[in-house]
DSSP file (Angstrom, degrees, kcal/mol; ACC not computed):
  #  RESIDUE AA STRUCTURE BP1 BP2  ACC     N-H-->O    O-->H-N    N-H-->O    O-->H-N    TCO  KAPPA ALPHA  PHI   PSI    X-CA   Y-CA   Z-CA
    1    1 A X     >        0   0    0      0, 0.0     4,-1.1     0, 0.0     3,-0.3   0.000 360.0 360.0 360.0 -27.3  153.2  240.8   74.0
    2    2 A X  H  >  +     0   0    0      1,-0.2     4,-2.1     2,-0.2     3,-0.3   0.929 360.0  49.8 -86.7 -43.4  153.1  244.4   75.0
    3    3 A X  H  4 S+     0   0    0      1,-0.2    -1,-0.2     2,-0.2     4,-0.2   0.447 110.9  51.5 -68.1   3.3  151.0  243.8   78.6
    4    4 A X  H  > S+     0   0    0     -3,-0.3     4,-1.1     2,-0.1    -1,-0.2   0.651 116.1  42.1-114.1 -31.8  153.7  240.9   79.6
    5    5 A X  H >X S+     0   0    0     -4,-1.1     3,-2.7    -3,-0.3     4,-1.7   0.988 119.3  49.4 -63.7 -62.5  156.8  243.6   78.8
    6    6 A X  H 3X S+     0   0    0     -4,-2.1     4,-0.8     1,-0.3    -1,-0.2   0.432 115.3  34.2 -62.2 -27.0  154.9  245.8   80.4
    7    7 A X  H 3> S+     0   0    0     -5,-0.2     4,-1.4    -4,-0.2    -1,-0.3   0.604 113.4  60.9 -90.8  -7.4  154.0  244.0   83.4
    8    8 A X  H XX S+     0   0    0     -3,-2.7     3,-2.4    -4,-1.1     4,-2.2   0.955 110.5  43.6 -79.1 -93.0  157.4  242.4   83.5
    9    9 A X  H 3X S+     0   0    0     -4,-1.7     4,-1.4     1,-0.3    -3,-0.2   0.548 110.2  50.3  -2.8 -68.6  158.8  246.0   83.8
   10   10 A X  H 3X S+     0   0    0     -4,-0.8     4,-1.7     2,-0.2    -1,-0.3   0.818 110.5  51.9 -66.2 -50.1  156.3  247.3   86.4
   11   11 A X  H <X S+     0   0    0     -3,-2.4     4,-1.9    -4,-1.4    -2,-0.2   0.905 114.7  47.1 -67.9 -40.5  157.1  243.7   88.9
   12   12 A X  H  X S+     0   0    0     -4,-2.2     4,-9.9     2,-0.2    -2,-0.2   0.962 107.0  51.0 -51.1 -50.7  161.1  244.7   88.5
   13   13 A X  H  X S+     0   0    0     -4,-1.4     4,-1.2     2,-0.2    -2,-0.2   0.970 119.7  44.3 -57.2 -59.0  160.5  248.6   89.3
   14   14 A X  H >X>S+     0   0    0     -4,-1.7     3,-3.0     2,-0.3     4,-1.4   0.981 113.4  43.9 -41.2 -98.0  158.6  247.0   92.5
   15   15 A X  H >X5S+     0   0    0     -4,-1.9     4,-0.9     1,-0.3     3,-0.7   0.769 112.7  57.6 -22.3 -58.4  161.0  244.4   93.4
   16   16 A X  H 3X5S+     0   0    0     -4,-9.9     4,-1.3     1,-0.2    -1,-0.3   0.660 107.4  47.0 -65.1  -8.6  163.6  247.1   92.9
   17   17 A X  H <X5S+     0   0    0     -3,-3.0     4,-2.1    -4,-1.2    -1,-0.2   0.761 112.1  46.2 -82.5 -25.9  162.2  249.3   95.3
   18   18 A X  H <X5S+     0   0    0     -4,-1.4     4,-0.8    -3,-0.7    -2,-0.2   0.468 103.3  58.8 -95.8   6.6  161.7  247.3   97.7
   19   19 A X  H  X<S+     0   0    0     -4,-0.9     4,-1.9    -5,-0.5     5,-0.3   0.895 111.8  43.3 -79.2 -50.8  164.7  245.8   97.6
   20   20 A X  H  X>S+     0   0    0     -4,-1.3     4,-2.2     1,-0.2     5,-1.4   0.950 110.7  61.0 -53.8 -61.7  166.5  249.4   98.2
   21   21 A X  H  <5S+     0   0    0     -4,-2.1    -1,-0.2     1,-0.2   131,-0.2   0.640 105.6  35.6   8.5 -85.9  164.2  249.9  100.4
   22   22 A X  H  <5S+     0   0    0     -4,-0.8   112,-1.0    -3,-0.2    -1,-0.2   0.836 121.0  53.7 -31.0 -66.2  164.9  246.9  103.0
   23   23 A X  H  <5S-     0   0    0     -4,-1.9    47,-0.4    -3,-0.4    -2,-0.2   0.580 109.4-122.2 -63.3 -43.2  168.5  247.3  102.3
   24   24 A X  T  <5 +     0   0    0     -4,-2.2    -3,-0.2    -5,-0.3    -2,-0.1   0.861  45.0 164.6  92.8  58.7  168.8  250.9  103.0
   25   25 A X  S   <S+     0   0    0     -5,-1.4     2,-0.3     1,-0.3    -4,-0.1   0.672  74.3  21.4 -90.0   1.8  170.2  252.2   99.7
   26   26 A X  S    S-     0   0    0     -6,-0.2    -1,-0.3    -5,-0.2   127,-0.2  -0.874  73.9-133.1-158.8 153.3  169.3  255.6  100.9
   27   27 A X        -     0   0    0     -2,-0.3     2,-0.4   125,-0.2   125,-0.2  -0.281  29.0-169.5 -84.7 151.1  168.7  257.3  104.2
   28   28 A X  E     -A  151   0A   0    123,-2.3   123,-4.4   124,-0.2     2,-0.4  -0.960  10.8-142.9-160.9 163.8  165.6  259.5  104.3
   29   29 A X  E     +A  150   0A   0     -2,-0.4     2,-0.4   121,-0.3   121,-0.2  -0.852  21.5 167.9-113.6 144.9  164.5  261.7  106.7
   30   30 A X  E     -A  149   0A   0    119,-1.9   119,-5.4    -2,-0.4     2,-0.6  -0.989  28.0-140.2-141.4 136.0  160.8  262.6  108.1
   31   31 A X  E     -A  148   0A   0     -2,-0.4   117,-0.3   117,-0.2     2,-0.2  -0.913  22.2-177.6-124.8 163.4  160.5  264.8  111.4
   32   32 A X  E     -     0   0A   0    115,-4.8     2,-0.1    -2,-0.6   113,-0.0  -0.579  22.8-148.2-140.9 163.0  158.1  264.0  113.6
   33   33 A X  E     +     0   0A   0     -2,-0.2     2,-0.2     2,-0.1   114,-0.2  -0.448  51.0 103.2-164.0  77.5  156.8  265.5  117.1
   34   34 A X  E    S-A  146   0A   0    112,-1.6   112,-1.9    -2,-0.1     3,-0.1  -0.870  73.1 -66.8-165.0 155.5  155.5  263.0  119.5
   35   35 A X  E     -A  145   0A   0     -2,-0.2     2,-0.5     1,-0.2   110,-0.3   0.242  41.2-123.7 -33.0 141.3  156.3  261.3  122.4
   36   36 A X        -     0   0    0    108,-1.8     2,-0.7   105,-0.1    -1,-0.2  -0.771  31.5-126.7 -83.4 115.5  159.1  258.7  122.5
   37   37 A X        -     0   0    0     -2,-0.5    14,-0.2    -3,-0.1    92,-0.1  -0.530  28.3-133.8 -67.6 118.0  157.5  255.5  123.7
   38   38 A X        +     0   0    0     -2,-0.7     2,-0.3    12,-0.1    89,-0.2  -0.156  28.0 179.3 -69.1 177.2  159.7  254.3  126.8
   39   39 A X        -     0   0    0     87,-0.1    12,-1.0     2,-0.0    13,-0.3  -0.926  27.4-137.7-177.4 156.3  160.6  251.0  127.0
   40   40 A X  E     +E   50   0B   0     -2,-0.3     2,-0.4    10,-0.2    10,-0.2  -0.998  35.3 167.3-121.8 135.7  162.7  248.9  129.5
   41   41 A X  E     -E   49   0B   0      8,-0.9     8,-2.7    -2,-0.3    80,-0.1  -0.991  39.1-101.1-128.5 152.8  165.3  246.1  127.6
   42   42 A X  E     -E   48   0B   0     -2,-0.4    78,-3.8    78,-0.4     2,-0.3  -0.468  39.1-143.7 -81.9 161.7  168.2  243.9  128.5
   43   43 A X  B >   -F  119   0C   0      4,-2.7     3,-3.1     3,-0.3    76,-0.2  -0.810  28.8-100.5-133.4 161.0  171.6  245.3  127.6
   44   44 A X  T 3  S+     0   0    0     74,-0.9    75,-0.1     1,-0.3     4,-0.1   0.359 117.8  59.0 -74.0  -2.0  174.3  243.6  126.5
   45   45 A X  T 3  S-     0   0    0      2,-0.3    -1,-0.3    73,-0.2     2,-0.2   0.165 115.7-104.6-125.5  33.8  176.0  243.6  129.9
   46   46 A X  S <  S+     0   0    0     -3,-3.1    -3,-0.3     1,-0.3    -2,-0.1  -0.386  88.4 110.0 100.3 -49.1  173.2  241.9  131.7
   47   47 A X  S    S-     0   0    0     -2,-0.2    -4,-2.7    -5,-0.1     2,-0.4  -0.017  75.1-103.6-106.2 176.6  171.7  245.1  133.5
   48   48 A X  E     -E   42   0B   0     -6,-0.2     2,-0.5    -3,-0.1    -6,-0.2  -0.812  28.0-157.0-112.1  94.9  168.3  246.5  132.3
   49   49 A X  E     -E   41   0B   0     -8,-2.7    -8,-0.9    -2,-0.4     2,-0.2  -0.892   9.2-177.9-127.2 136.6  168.0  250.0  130.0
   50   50 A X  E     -E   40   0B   0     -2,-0.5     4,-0.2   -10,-0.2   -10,-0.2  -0.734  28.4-136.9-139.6 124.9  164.6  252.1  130.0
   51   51 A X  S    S+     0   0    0    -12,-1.0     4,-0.4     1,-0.2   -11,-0.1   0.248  99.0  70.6 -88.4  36.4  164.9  254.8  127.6
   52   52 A X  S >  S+     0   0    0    -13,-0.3     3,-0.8     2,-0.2    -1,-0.2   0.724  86.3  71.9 -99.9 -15.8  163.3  257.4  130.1
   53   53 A X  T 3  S+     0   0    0      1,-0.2    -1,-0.1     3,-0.0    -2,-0.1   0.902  88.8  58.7 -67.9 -13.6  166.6  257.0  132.1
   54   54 A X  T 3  S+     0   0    0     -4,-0.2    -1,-0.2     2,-0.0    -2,-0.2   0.899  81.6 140.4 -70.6 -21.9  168.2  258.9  129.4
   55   55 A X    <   +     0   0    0     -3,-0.8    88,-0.2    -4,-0.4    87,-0.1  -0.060  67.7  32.4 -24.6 143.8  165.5  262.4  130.0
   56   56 A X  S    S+     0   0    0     86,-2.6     2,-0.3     1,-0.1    -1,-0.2   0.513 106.5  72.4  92.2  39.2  167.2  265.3  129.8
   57   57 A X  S    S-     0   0    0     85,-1.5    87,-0.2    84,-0.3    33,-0.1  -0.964  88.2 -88.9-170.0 146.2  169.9  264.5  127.1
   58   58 A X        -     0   0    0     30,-0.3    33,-1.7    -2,-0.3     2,-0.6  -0.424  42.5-131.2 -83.9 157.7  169.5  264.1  123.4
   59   59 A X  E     -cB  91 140A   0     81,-1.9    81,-3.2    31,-0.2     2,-0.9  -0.932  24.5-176.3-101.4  89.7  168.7  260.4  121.9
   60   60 A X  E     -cB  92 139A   0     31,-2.7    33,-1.7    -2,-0.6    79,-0.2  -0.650  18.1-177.4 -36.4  54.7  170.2  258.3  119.0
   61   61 A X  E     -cB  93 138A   0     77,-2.1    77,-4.5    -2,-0.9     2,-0.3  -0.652  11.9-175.5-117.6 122.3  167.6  255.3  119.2
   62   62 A X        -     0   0    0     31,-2.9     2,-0.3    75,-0.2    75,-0.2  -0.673   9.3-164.9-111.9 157.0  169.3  253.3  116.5
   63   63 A X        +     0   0    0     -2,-0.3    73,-2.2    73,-0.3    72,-0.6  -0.905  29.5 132.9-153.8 144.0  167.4  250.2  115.7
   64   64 A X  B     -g   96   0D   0     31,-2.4    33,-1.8    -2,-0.3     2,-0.5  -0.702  43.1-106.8-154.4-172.1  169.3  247.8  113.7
   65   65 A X        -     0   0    0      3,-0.3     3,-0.1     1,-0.2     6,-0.1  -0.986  22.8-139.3-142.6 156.2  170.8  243.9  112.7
   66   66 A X  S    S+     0   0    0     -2,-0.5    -1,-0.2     1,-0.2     6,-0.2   0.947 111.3  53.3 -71.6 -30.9  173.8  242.5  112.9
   67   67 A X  S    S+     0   0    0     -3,-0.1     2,-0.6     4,-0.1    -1,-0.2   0.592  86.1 105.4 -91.7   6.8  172.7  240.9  109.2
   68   68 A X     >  -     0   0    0      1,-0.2     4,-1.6    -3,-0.1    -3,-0.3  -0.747  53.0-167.3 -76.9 112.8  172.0  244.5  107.7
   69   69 A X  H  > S+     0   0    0     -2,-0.6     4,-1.2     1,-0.2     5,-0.2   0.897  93.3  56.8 -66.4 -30.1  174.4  245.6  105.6
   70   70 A X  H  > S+     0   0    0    -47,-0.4     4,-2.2     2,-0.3     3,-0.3   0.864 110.1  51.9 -60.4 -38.1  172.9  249.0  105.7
   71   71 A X  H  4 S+     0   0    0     -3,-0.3     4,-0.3     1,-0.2    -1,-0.2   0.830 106.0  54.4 -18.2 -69.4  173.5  248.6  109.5
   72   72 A X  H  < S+     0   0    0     -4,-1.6     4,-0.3     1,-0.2    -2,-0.3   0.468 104.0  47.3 -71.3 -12.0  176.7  247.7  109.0
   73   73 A X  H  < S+     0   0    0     -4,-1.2     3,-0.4    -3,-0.3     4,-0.4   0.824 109.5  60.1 -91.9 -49.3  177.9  250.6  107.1
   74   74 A X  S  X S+     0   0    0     -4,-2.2     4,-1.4    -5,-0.2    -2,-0.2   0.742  74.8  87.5   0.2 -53.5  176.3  252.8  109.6
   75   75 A X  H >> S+     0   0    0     -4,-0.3     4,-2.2     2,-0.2     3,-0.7   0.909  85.5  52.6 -65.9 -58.5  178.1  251.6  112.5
   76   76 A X  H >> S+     0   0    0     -3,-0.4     4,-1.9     1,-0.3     3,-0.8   0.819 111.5  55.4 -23.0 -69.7  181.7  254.6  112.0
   77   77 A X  H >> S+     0   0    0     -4,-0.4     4,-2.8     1,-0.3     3,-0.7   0.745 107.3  38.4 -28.5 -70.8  179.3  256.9  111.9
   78   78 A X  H <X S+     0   0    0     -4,-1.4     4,-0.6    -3,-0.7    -1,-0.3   0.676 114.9  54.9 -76.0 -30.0  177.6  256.3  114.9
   79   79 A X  H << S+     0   0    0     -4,-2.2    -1,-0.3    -3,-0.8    -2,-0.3   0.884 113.2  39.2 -48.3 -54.4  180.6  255.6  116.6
   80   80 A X  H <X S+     0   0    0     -4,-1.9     4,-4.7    -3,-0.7     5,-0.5   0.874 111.9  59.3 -65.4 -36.8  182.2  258.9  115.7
   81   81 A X  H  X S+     0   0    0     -4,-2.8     4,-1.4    -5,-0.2     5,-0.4   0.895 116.0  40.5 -45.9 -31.4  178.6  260.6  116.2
   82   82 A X  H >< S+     0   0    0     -4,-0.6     2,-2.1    -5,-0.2     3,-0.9  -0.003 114.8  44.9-105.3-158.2  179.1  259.1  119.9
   83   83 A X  H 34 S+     0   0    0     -2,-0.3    -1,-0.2     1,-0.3    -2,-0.2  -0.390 117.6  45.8 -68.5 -37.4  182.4  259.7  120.5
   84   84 A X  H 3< S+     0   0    0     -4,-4.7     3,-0.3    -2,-2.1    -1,-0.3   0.879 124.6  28.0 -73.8 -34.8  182.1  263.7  119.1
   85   85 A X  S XX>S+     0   0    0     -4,-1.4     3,-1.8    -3,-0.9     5,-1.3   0.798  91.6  82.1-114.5 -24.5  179.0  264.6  120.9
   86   86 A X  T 345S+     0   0    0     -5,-0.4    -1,-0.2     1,-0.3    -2,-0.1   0.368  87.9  61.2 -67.7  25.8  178.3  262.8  124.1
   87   87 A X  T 345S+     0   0    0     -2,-0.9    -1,-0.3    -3,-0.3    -2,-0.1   0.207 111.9  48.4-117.4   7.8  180.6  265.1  126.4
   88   88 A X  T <45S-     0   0    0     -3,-1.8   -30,-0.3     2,-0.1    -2,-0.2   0.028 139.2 -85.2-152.3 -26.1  177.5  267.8  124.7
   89   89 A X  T  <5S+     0   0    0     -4,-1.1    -3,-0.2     1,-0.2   -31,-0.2   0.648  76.5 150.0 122.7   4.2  174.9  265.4  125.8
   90   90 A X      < -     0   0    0     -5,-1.3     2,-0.3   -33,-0.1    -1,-0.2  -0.458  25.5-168.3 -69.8 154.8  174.4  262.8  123.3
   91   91 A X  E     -c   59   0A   0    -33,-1.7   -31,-2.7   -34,-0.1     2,-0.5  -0.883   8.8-161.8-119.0 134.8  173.3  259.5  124.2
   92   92 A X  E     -c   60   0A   0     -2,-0.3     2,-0.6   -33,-0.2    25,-0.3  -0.997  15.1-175.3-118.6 125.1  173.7  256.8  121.0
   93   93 A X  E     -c   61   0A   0    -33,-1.7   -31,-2.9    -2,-0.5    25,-0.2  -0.931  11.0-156.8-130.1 141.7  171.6  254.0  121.8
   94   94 A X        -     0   0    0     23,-3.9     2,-0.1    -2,-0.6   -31,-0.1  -0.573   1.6-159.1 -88.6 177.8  171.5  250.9  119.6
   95   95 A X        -     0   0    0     23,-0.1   -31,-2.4    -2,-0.1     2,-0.5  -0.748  12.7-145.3-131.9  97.0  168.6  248.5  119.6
   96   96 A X  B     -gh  64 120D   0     23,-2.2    25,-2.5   -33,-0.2    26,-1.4  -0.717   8.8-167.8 -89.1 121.8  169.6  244.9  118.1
   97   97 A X        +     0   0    0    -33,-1.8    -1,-0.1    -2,-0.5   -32,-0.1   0.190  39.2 144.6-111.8  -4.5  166.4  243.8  116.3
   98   98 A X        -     0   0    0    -34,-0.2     3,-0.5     1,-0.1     4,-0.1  -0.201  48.4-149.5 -48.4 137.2  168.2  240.0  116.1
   99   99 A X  S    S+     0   0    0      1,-0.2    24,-0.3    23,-0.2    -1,-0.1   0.878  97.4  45.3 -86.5 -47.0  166.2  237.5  116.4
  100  100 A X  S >  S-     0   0    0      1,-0.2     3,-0.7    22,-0.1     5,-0.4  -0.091  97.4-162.1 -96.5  58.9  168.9  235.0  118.1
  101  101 A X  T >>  +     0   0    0     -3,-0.5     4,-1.5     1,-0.2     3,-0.8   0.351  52.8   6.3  32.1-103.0  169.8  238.1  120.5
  102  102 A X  H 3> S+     0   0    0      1,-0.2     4,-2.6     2,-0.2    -1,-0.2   0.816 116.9  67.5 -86.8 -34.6  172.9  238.2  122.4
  103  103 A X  H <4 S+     0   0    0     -3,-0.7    -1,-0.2     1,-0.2    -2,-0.2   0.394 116.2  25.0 -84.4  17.1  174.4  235.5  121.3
  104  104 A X  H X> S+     0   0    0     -3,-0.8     4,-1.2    -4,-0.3     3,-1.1   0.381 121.3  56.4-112.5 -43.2  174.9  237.0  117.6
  105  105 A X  H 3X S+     0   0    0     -4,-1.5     4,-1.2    -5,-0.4    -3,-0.2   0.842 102.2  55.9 -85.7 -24.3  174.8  240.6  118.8
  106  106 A X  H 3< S+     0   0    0     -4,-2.6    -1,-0.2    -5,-0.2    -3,-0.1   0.400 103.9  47.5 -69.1  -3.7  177.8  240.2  121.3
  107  107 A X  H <> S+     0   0    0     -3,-1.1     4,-3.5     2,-0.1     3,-0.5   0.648 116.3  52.2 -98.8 -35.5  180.7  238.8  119.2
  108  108 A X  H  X S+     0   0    0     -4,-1.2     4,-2.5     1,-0.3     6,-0.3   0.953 109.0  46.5 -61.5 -49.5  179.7  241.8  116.5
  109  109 A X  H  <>S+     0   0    0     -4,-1.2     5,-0.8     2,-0.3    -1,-0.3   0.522 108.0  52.5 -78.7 -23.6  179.7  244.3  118.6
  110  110 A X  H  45S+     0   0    0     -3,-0.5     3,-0.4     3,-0.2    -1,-0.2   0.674 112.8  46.3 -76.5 -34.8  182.9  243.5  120.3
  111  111 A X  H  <5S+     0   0    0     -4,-3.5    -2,-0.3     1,-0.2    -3,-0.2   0.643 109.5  54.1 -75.7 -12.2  184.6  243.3  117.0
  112  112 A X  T  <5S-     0   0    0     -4,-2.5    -1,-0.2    -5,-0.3    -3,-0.1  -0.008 102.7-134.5 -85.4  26.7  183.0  246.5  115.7
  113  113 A X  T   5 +     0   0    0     -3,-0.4    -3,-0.2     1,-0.2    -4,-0.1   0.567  35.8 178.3  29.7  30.6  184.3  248.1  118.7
  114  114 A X      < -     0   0    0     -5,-0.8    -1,-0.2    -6,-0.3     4,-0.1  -0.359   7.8-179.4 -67.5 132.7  180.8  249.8  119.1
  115  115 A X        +     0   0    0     -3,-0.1     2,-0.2     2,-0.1    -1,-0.2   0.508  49.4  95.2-112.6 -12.7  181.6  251.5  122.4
  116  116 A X  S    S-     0   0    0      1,-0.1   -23,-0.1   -25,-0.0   -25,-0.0  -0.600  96.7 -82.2 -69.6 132.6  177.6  253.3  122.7
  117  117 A X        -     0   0    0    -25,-0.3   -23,-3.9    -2,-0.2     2,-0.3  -0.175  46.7-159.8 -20.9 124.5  175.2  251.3  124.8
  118  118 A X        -     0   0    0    -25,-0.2   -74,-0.9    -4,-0.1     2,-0.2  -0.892   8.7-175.4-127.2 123.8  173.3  248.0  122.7
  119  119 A X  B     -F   43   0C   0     -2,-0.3   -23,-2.2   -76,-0.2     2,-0.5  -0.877  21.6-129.9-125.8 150.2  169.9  246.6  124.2
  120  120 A X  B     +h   96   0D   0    -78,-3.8   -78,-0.4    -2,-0.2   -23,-0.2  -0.800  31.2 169.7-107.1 140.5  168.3  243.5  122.6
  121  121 A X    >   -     0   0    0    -25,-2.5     3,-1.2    -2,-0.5     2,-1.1   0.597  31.5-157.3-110.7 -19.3  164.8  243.6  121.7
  122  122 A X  T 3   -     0   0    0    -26,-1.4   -23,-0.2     1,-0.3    -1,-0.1  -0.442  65.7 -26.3  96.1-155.8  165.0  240.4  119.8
  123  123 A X  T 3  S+     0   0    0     -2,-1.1     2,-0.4   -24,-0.3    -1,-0.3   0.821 126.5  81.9 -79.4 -25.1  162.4  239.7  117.1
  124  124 A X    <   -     0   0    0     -3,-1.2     2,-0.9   -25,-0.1     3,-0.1  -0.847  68.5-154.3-130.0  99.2  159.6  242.4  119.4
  125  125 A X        -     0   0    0     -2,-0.4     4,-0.2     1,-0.2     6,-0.1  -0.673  38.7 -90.9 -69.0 123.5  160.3  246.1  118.5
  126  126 A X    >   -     0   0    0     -2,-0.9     3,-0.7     2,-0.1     2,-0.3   0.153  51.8 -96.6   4.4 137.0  159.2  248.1  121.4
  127  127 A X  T 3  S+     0   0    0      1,-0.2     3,-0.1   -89,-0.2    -1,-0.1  -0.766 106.1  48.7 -85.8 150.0  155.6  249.2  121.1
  128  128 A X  T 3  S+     0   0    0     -2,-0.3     2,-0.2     1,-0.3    -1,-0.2  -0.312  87.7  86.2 129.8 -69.7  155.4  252.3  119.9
  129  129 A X    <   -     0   0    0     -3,-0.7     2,-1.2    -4,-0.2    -1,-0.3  -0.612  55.1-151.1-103.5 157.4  157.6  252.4  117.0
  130  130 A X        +     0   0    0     -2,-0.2     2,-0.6    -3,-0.1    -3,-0.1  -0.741  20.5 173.4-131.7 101.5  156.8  251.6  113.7
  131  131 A X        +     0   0    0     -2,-1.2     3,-0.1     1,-0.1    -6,-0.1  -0.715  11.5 170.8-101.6 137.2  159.9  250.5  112.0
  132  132 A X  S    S+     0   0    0     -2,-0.6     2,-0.2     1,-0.2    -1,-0.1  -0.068  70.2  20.8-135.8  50.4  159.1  249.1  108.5
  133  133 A X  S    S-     0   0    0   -111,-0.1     2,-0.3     3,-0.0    -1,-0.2  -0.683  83.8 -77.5  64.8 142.9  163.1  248.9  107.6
  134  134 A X  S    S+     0   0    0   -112,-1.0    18,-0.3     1,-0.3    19,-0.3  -0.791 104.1  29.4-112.7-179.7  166.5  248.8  109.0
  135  135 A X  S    S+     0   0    0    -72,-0.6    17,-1.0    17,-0.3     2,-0.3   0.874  71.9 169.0 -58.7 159.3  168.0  250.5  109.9
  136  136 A X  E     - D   0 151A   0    -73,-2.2     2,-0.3    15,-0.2   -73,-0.3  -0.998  13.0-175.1 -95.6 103.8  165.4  252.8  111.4
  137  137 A X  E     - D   0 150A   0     13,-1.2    13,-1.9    -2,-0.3     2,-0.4  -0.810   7.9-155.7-107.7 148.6  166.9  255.7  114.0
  138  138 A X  E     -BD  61 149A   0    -77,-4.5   -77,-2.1    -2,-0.3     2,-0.5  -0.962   8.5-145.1-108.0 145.0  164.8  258.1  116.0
  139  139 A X  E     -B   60   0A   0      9,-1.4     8,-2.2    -2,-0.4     2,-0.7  -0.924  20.4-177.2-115.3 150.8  165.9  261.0  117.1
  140  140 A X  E     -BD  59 146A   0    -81,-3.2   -81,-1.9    -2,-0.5     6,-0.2  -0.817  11.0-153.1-123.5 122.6  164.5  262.1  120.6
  141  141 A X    >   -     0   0    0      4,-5.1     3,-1.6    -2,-0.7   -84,-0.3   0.049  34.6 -72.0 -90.0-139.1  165.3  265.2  122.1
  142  142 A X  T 3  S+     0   0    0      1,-0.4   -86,-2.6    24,-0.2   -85,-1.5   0.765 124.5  55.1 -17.4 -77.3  165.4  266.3  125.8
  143  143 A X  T 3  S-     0   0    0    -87,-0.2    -1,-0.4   -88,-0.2     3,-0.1  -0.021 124.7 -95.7 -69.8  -2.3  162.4  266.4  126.6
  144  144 A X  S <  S+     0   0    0     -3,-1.6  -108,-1.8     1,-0.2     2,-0.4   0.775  81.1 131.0  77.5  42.2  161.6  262.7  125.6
  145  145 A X  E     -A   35   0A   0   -110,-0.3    -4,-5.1    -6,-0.1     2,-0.8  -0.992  60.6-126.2-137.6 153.2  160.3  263.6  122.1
  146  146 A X  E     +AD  34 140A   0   -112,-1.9  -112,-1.6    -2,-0.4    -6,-0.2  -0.746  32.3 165.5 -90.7 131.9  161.0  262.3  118.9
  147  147 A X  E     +     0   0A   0     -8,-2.2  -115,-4.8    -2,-0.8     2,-0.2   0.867  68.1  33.4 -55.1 -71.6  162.0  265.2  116.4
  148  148 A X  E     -A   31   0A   0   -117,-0.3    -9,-1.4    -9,-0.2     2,-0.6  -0.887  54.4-164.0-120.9 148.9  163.4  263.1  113.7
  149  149 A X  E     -AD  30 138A   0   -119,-5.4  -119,-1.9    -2,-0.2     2,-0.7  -0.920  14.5-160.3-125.1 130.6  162.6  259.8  112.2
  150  150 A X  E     -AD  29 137A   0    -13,-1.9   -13,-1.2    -2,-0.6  -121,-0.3  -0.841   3.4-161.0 -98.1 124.4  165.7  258.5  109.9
  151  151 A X  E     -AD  28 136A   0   -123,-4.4  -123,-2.3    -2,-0.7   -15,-0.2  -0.765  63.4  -4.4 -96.9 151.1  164.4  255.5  107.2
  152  152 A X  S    S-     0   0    0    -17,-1.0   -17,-0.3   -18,-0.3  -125,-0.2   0.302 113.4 -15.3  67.7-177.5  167.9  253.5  106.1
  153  153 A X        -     0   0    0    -19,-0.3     2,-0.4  -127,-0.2   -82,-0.1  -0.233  59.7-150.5 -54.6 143.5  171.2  254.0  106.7
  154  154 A X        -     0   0    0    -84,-0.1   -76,-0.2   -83,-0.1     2,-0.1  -0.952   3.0-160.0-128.4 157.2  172.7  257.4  108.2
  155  155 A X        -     0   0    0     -2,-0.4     4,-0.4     1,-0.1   -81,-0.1  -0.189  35.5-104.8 -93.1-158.8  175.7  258.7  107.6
  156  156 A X  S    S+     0   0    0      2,-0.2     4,-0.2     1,-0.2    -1,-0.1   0.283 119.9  55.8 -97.1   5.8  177.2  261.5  110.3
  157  157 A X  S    S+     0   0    0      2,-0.2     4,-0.4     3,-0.1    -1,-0.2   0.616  97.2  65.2-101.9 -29.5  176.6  264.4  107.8
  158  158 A X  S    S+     0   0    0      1,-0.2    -2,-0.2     2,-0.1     4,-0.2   0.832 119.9  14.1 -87.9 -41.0  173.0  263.4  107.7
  159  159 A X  S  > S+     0   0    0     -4,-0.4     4,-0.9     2,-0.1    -1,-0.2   0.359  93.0  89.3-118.4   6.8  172.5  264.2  111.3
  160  160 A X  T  4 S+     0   0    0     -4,-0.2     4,-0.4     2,-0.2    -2,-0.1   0.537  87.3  59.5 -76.1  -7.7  174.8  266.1  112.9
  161  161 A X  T  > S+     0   0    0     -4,-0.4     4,-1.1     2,-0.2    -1,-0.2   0.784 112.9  49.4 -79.3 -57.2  173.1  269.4  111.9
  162  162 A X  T  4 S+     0   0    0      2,-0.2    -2,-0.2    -3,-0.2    -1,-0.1   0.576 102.9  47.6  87.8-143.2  170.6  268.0  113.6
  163  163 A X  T >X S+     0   0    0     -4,-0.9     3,-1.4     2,-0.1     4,-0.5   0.615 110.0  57.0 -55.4 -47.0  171.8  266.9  116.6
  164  164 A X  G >4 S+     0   0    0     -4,-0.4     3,-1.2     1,-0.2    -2,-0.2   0.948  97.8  59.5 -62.9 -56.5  173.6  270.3  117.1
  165  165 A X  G 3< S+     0   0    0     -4,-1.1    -1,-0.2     1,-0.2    -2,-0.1   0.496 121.7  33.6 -75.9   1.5  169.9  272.4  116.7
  166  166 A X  G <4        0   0    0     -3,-1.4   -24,-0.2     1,-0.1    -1,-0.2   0.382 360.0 360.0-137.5   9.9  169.0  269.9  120.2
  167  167 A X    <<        0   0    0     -3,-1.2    -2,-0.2    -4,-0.5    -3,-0.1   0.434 360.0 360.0 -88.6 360.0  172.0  269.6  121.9
């Protein structure tokens, strides 16, 4: 009786982690120091964006779904993060991780007034990155390297400190 509580117990703790996990019940942070893998994707107003055209300005590389709630709670944030800091050099760039692409990720995005550049990757992150959640963000400085890697949602407190030490 005691090894079935006990395994009962142990499959919950699991489940419940990987359920926060997935979900993005907490942000976490790791930094990191290697190259930002370029990559070229269509963007939501037909034309073509390769993040090496951003060199020489700092990088948001959000990757994300329109059916992540953790996503979705994101999105202010990243909106005010882009609206406070790109006149300082920020670039916010989403990456919609959707599997049916544009035609999901363009009605959302026009009602979440997200005003930052959106490329669709689909189902196929970029090679390169190893996202094993959403959302996932990189952050990439200048020079085309990633500093910091964010796991789950982030809020604008969570990186604007930051953003500031590469701006």
């Amino acid at each position: 009786m005691l090894k079935k509580w006990l395994g009962a117990v142990a499959a919950l703790v699991l489940a419940g982690f990987v359920f926060w996990f997935f979900v993005g019940g907490g942000g976490t942070s790791r930094d990191g120091s290697f190259p930002a893998p370029n990559f070229t994707l269509p963007s939501l107003s037909g034309n073509n964006i390769s993040l090496s055209q951003f060199r020489g300005k700092v990088v948001l590389l959000d990757f994300w779904a329109t059916w992540c709630d953790a996503c979705r709670e994101e999105i202010p944030d990243l909106i005010r993060l882009y609206q406070d800091k790109r006149s300082k050099g920020l670039v916010v760039l989403g990456v919609s991780v959707d599997a049916l692409g544009q035609s999901v990720v363009q009605p959302f995005v026009k009602d979440a007034q997200i005003p930052y550049p959106v490329a669709i990757a689909g189902d196929h992150v970029p090679a390169g990155y190893d996202i094993s959640g959403l959302p996932t963000a990189f952050l990439i400085d200048k020079n085309g390297i990633v500093r910091h890697e964010y796991i789950g949602a982030v809020s604008y407190e969570d990186v604007v400190k930051d953003i500031n030490a590469l701006l």
